[in-house]
Backbone as CSV, one residue per row, in Angstrom:
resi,resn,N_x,N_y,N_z,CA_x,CA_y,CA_z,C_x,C_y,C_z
1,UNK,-75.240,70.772,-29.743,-75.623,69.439,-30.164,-74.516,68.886,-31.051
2,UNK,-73.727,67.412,-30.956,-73.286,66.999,-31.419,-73.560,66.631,-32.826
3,UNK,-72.432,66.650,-34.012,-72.881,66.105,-35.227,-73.828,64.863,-35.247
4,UNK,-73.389,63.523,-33.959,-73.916,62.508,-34.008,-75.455,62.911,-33.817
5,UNK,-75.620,63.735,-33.008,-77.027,63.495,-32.658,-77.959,64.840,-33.404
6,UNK,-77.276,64.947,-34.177,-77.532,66.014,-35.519,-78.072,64.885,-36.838
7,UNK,-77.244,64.036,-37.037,-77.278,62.887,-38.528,-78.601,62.274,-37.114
8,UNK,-78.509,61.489,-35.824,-79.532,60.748,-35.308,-81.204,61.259,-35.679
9,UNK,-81.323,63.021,-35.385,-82.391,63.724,-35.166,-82.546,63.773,-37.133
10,UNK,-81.463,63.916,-38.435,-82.189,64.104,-38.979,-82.604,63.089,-39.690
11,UNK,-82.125,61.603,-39.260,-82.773,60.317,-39.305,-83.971,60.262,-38.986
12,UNK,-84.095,60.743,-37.701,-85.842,60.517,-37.427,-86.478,60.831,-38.299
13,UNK,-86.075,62.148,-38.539,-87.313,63.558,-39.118,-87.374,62.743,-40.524
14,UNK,-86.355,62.322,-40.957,-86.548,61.545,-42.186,-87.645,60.270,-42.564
15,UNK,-87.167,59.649,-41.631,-88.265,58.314,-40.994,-89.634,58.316,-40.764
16,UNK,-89.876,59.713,-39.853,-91.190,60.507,-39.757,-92.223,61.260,-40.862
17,UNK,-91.365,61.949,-41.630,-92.043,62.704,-42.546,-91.676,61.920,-44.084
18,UNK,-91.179,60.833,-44.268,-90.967,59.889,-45.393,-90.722,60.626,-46.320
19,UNK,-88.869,61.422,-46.491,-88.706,62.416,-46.921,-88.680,60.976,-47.631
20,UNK,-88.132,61.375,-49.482,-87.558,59.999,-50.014,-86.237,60.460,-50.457
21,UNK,-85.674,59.564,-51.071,-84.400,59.779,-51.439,-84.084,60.725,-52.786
22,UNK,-82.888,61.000,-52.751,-82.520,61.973,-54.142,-81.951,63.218,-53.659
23,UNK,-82.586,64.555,-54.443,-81.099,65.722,-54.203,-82.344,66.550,-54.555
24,UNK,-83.754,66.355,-54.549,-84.380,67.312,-54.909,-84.647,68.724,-54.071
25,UNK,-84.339,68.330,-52.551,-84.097,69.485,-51.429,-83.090,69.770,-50.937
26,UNK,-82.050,69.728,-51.617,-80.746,70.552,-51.725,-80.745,71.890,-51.926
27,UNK,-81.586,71.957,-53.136,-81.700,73.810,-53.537,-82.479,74.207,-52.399
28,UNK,-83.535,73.645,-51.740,-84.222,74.083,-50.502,-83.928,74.348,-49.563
29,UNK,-83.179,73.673,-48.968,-82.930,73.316,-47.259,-81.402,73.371,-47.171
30,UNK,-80.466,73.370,-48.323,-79.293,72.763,-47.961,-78.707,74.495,-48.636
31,UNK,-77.187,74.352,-48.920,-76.353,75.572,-49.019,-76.155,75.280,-51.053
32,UNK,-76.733,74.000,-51.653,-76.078,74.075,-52.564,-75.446,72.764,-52.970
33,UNK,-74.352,72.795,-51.774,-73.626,71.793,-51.356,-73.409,70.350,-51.345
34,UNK,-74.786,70.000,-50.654,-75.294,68.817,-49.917,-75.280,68.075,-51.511
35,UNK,-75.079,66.842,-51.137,-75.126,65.603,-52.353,-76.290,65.018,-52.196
36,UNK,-77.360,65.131,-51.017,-78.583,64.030,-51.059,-79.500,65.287,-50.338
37,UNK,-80.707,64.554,-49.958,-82.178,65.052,-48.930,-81.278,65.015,-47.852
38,UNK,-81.206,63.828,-47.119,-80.663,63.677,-45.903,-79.729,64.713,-45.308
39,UNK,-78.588,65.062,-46.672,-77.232,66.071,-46.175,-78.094,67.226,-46.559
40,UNK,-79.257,67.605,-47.043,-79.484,69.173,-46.844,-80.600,68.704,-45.871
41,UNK,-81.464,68.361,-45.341,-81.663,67.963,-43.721,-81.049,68.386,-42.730
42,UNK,-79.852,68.032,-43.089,-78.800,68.099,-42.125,-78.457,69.249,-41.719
43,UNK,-77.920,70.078,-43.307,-77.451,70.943,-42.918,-78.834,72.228,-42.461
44,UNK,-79.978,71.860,-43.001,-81.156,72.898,-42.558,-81.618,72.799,-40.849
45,UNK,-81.259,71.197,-40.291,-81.001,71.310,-38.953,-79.717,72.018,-37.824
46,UNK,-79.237,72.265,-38.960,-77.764,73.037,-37.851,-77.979,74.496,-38.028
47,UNK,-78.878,74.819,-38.639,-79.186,76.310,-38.658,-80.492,76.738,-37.934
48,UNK,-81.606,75.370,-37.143,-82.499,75.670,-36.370,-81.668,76.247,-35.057
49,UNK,-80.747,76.702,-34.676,-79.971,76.521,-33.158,-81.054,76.596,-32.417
50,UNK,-81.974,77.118,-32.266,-82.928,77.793,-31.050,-83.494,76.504,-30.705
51,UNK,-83.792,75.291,-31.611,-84.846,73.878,-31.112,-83.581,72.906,-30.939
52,UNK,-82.466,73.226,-31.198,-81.138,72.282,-31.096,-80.863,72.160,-29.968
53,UNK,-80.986,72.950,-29.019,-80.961,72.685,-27.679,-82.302,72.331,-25.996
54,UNK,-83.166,72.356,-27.262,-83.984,72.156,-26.127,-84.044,70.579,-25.639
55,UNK,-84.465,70.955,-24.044,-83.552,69.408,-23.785,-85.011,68.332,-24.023
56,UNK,-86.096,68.974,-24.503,-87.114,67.651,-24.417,-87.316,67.316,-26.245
57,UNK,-86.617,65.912,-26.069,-86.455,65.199,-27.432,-87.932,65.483,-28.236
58,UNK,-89.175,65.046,-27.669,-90.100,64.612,-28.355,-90.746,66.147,-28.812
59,UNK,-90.774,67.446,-27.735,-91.087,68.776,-28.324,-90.120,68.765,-29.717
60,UNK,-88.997,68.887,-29.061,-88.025,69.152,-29.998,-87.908,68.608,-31.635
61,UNK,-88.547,67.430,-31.880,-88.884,66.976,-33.210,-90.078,67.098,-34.106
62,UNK,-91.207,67.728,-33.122,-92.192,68.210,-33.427,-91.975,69.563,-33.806
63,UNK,-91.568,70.702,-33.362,-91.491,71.816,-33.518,-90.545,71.980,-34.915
64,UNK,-89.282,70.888,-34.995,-88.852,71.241,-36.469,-89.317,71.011,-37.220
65,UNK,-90.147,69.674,-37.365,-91.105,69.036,-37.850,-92.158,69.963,-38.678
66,UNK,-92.786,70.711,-37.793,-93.484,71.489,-38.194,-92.942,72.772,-38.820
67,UNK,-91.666,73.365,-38.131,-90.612,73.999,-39.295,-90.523,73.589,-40.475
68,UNK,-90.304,72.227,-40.872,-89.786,71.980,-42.028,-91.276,72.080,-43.022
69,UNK,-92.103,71.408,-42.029,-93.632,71.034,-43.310,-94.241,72.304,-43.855
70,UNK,-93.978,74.034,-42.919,-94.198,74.623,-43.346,-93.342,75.454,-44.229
71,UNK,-91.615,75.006,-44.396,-90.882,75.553,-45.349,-91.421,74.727,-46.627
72,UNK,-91.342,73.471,-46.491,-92.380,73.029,-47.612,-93.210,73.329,-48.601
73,UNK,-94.119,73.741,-47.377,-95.717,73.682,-48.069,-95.415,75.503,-48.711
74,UNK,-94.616,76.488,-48.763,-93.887,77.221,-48.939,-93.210,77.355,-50.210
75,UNK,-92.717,76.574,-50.204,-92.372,76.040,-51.399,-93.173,75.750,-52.413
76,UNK,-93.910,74.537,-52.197,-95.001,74.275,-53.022,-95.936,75.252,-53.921
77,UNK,-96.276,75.731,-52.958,-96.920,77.293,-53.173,-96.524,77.893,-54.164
78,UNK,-95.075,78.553,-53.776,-94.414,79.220,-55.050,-94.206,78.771,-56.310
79,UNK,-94.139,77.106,-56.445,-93.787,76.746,-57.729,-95.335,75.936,-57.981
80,UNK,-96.395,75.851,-57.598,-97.690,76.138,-58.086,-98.535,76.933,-58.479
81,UNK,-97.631,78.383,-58.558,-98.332,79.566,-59.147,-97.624,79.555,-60.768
C-alpha cells in the first residue's frame, strides 16, 4: 500500500472514529516520534500489514477500526485502574 493511500485510509479512520486533534496518541499508537494523532495513526497503520492489503476497502476499515477501538478501550482500562 502506498503512503498516499496510507495518509487517505488514516483520514477516514480519523473522520470515522472522531479521533480529535493533539499528540495525546503518540505514546499509544505511534513510535514516540509522531508530532500529532493523525502521524501516530499513521504510523500504527503501517504496522497492521496483514489488513493493508486486503483488496476490499470497506472490510478493510472496519477490521482496523475495530483494531484500533480495542487497542483503546485497552488502554483505558489500564489507566482506570
Amino acid at each position: 500500500m502506498s503512503n498516499k493511500n496510507v495518509d487517505q485510509l488514516a483520514n477516514t479512520i480519523n473522520l470515522i472514529m472522531r479521533i480529535p486533534e493533539g499528540d495525546a496518541l503518540v505514546q499509544l499508537l505511534g513510535s514516540g516520534e509522531e508530532k500529532n494523532n493523525i502521524d501516530a495513526v499513521k504510523y500504527w497503520l503501517e504496522i497492521q500489514k496483514d489488513l493493508l492489503d486486503i483488496e476490499i476497502a470497506d472490510y478493510r476499515v472496519q477490521q482496523l477500526i475495530s483494531r484500533l477501538q480495542d487497542k483503546l478501550e485497552d488502554f483505558s482500562l489500564f489507566i482506570g485502574q
